[in-house]
N, C-alpha and C positions, 0 to 999 in steps of 0.2 A: 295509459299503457304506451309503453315506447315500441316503434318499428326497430324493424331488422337493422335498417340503416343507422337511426339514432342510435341503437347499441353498440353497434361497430364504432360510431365515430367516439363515441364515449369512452368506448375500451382504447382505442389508439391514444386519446387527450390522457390516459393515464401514463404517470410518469414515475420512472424509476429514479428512488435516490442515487447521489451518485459521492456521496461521502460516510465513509466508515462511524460507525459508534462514537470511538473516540476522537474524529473530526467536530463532528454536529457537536460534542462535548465540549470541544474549547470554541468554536465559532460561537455557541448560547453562550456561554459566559464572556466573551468580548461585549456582546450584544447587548447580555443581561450589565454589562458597566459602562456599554455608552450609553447605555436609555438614562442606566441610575444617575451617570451626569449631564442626563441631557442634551445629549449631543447627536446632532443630526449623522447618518452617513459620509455626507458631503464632505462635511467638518473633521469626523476622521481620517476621509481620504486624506484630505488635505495634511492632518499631522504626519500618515505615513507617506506620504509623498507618492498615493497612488491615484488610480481618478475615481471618480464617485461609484460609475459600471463596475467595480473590480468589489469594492466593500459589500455591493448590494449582492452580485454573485455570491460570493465567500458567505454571504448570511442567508442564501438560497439553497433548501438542501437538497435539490434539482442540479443545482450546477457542482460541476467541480472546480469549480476558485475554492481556494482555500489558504489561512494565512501560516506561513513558514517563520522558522524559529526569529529570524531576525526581524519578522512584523511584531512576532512574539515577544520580541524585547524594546521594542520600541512602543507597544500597547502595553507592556508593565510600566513604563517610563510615563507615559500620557497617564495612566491610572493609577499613581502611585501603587504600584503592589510588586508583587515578587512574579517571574516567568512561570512558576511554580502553582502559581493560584487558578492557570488556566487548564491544568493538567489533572484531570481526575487522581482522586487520593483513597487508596489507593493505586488504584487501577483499573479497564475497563473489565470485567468478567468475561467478555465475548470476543474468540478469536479473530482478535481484528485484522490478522494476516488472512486470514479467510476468506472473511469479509470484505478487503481490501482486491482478494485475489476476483471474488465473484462478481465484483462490482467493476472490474479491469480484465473481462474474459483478454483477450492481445495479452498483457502480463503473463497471466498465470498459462498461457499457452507458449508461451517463451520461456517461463519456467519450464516447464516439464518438458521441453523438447531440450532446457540446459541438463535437466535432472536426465533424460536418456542419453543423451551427449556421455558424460560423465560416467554413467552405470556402464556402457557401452567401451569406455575406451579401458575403464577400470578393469571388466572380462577378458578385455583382448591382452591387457599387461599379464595377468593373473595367468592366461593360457599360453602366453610367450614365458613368463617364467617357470611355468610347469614344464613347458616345451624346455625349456634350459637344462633345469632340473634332469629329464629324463636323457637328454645327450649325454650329463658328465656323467650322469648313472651308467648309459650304455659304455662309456670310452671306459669307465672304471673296471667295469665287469671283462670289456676287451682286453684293456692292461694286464687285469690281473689273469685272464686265461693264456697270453702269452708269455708269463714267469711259467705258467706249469710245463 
């Protein structure tokens, strides 16, 4: 039976991913073709011209390394295959913007203060053209009571 203590530290050593769905999706299948050829991490670093820490990241699903479209074309190139083969087909089912947002609480906090920003300046137009609106309303109605 574990103490208080052992619990705790057990709960802290647990870690959260920190790559979306369709991350962890194309880093296993980079992984899943350099095992098939064999090939150390090292050795991939070396074709993308990155250092060995940066590959073992990107295949850690703890870390946020991850490899971007021009690794991506350069790991087709090394693997004879198309960009296309690392990309789930059709697609991932799980809102990876979501995903991506909860996994990046700063983001998605920057969203939504752009998203009030926005709603906010959008009400103040809307009530300055109302506000418009009801002036030439008032000047028309002026206008026209001084013809009578």
């Amino acid at each position: 039976m574990k103490n208080n203590f052992e619990m705790t530290a057990t709960q802290d050593i647990i870690k959260e991913i920190k790559k979306t769905e369709i991350e962890l999706s194309v880093i296993n299948k980079v992984k899943e073709l350099r095992k098939a050829a064999k090939m150390s991490q090292r050795k991939l670093a070396m074709e993308l011209r990155l250092s060995s820490t940066y590959v073992n990241r990107a295949e850690n699903p703890f870390s946020r390394a991850k490899y971007n479209l021009n690794h991506l074309n350069e790991l087709a190139k090394i693997f004879n295959c198309s960009i296309a083969d690392f990309i789930p087909n059709p697609f991932v089912q799980k809102d990876t913007i979501e995903e991506y947002m909860d996994i990046h609480p700063k983001l998605r906090a920057k969203y939504e203060k752009m998203i009030k920003n926005m709603e906010e300046k959008a009400q103040k137009e809307r009530e300055a053209k109302e506000k418009t609106k009801k002036e030439k309303a008032a000047m028309k109605k002026k206008a026209t009571s001084k013809k009578k």
